[in-house]
Residue, then its C-alpha position, 0 to 999 in steps of 0.5 A: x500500500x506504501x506505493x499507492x498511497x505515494x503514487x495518489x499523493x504526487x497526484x495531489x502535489x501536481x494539482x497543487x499550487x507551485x512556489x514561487x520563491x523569493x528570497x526575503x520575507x517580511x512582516x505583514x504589518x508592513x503592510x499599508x491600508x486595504x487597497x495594497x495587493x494582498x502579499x507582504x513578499x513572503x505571503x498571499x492573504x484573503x480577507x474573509x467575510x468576518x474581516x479577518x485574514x487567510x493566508x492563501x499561499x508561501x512565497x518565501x524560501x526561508x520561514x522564521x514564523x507565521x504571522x498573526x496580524x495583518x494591518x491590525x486584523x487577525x490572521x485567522x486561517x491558513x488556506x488549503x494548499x498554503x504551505x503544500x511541499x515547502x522545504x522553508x520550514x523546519x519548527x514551526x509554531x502556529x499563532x494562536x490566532x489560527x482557528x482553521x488549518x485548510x487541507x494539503x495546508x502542510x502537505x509534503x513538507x519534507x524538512x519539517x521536523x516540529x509542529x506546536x499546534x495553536x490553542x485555539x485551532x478547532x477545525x483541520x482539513x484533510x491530509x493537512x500534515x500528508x507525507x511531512x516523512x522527517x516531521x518527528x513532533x506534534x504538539x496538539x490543541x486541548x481545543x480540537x475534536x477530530x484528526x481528518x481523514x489523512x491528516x498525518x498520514x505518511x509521517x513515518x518519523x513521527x514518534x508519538x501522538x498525545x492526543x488530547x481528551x478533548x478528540x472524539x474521531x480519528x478520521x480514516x487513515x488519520x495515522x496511516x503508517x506512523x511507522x515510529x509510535x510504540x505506543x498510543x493513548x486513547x483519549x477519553x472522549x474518542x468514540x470513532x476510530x476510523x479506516x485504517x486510522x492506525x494502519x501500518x504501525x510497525x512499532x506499536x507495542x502498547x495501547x493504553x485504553x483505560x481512560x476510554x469507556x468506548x474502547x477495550x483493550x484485551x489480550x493485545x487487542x483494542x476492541x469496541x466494548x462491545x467486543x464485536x470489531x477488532x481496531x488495532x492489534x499489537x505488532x508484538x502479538x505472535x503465534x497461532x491467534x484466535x479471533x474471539x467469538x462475537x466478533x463480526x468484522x475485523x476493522x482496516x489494518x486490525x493486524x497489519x505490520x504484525x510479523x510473529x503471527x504464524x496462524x489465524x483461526x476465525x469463528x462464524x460470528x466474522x462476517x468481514x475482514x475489511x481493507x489490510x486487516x492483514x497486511x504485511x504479517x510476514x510470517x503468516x503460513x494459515x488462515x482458517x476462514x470460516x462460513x459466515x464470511x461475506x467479503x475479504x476487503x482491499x489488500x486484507x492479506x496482500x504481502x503475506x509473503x508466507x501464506x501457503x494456501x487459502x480456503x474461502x467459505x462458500x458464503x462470501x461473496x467478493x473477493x476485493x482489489x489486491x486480496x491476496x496480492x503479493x503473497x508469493x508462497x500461495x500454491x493453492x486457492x480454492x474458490x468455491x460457487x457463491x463467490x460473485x466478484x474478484x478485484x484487480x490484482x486479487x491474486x498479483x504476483x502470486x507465483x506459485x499459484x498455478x491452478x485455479x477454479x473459477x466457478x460458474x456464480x462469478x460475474x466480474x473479474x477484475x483487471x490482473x486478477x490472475x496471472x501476472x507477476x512484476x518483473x522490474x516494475x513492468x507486469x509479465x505474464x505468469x507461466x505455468x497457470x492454468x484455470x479450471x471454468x465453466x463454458x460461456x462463463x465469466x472464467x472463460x472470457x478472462x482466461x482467453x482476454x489473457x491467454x491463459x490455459x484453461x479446461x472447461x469444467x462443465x463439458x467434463x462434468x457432462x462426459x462423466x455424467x453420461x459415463x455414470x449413468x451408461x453404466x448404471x443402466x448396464x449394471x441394472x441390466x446384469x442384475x435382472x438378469x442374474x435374478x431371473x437365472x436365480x429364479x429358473x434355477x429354484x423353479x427348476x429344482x423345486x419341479x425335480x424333486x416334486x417328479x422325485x417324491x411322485x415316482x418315490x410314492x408310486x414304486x412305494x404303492x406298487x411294493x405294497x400292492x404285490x406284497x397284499x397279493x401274495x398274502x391274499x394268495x396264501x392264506x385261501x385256505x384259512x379259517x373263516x376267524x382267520x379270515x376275520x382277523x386277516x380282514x381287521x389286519x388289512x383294514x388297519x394296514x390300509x388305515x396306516x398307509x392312508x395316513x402314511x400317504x396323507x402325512x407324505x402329501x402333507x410335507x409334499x405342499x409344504x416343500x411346495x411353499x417353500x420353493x414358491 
């Protein structure tokens, strides 16, 4: 991020006023009656409705101070862009007749080293001390409630902010890369932290959140006292963190510059990691990313040159501008349906990257999303990628925009499909006809022991029926009670085989049930 937000403050410096230099200055009281031009040689004016001044713009190569009077009328006000890119100043102290400091008013202003705010300065513009590198002291006014938006942004010299109590919102990227300050006091009034407002801050060790009833500070991280949204980490927190349960968004550079973190895990309850949350955490091998998730904002893991692979949950939805940028050692990215949008530059310079799907739910890829990489400073094609996406898709419009090799999921998701159920249906079919083959067969046998068991019982009949004969044959001559008793015999004889036969047919239909 150092390179852009350089890159966006030449852009503001070439819209800004240029210095005239005039080697002398003088004292605005020499200044005679309200018709003169507006100048005293070292500065420009402009009365304001309330008949006081503002100074426009520096003209003076060397500064000694700022005046408080013009012509017996107060100087009020410094204008926007006054004093943007002097090299006239060193120390400066402000008058206290100073109630508004423009924007861009010190913008750039890389020989001053010290600042003394005046008492009675009650408004600041934005990037009001931008990018002042060497400026290593603020003194602040017990009057001012709000730091703008970049107002010391880039002042990577400056060693400490004492806020006064009387502060109540930090305005985004208000000390965005502070790189010196070890240590920060919240004031007591402060309820707004804002974007990045303490970003980058590569040297802080301590945050002293006791005089603050909005803020907390737990287990080396600055958290709103409701324990939902993570500001500020300490660079000293190392190791495998755990995001605490309840916490639903991790805020603009929560935990950027923090170098010993080796592992991240988060609960369900995070539903954004928002810009540079992660940035430059060095030594960051794993993020375990949980459902739940909606959005990974602009730059949240860009150089995390040791992160290895990345999981993203099937809930988020867009994948910001420079996500994953830079992280070198990223060999595997997995992109799951649900995902709609990825950035510019999402995965810049991700050289071991080099497979990734794209599902068919994502309608907008960003410029250099994929592979490219930066060889002395000019982006190059990046070899060796090659993209998984589904025909007609946003995927495949990217991938032939680019060159890059790329498989079409979907036509082989349709081949296989139609190989599966070709060969279910042949699996099917061999198992019906193996069932029928199952069935003759019991059917077959059944029918082989029935003819069996008849035949048994008809040789049994006949063996029966000849050896009745061959009684009856001898026995002729007998007596009419040996007839008699002959008679009974046989009568019981042809009792026992009836029920013999009964008991035969009996089990006979019970073989037959069971075959059936």
């Amino acid at each position: 991020m150092k390179i852009d937000l350089r890159k966006i403050a030449a852009l503001l410096a070439s819209g800004i006023t240029a210095i005239c230099c005039i080697p002398f200055s003088a004292a605005a009281d020499d200044l005679k009656g309200p018709n003169d031009v507006l100048t005293d040689g070292s500065f420009y004016y402009e009365l304001n409705d309330d008949k006081t001044y503002t100074i426009t713009r520096c003209s003076a190569t060397i500064i000694d101070g700022i005046p408080s009077v013009r012509n017996g009328t107060a100087i009020t006000a410094i204008g926007e862009g006054a004093f943007a890119n002097s090299t006239a100043i060193s120390d400066l102290v402000i008058p206290d007749s100073i109630t508004t400091i423009g924007a861009n008013a010190f913008y750039g202003c890389t020989s001053l080293r010290t600042v003394t705010l005046p008492k009675r300065l009650s408004s600041m513009g934005d990037h009001a001390f931008f990018m002042c590198d060497n400026l290593t002291e603020v003194k602040f006014s017990d009057n001012l409630t709000e730091i703008a938006p970049y107002a010391f942004a880039l002042c990577s010299s400056l060693q400490s902010a004492d806020l006064p109590d009387s502060i109540t919102s930090l305005g985004d990227y208000a000390f965005y890369q502070c790189d010196k300050i070890s240590s920060f006091r919240l004031p007591a009034s402060l309820t707004k932290i804002g974007d990045n407002a303490l970003g980058s801050w590569t040297s802080l060790k301590d945050i002293d959140a006791s005089a603050n009833s909005a803020f907390v500070y737990e287990d080396m991280m600055l958290m709103n006292k409701d324990k939902t949204e993570i500001h500020r980490a300490s660079t000293e927190i190392s190791g495998e963190i755990t995001i605490p349960g309840g916490v639903t968004a991790v805020r603009s550079g929560a935990f950027s510059m923090c170098p010993q973190i080796t592992s991240v895990h988060f609960p369900s309850s995070v539903t954004v990691i928002n810009d540079e949350a992660f940035s430059y955490c060095s030594g960051l091998k794993k993020a375990d990313l949980s459902e739940g998730l909606n959005s990974i904002g602009f730059g949240a893991f860009m150089f995390d040159m040791a992160l290895e692979t990345i999981d993203i949950p099937t809930t988020v939805k867009t994948i910001d501008e420079k996500a994953f940028a830079y992280c070198m050692k990223l060999n595997k990215a997995i992109i799951p349906e649900g995902v709609k949008t990825i950035g510019p530059d999402a995965f810049l310079v991700c050289n071991e990257l080099k497979q990734v799907n794209i599902p068919k739910s994502v309608t907008s890829i960003g410029t250099d999303a994929f592979g490219v990489t930066v060889e002395n400073s000019q982006r190059t094609p990046l070899q060796g990628l090659s993209l998984s996406v589904f025909s007609g898709s946003e995927g495949e419009k990217y991938a032939k925009g680019k060159g890059i090799a790329y498989t079409v999921t979907d036509k082989n998701i349709k081949k296989t499909a139609f190989i599966v159920i070709m060969a279910g249906i042949l699996l099917a079919v061999i198992v019906f006809a193996l069932t029928l083959m199952k069935r003759s067969r019991k059917t077959a046998s059944a029918g082989a022991r029935k003819a069996e068991k008849s035949a048994k019982k008809l040789a049994k009949e006949a063996e029966e029926e000849k050896n009745y004969r061959k009684i009856m044959d001898s026995e002729d001559d007998d007596e009419d009670d040996s007839d008699d008793e002959d008679d009974e015999d046989e009568d019981d004889e042809e009792s026992d085989e009836e029920e013999e036969d009964d008991e035969e047919s009996e089990h006979d239909e019970e073989d037959d049930e069971e075959e059936e």
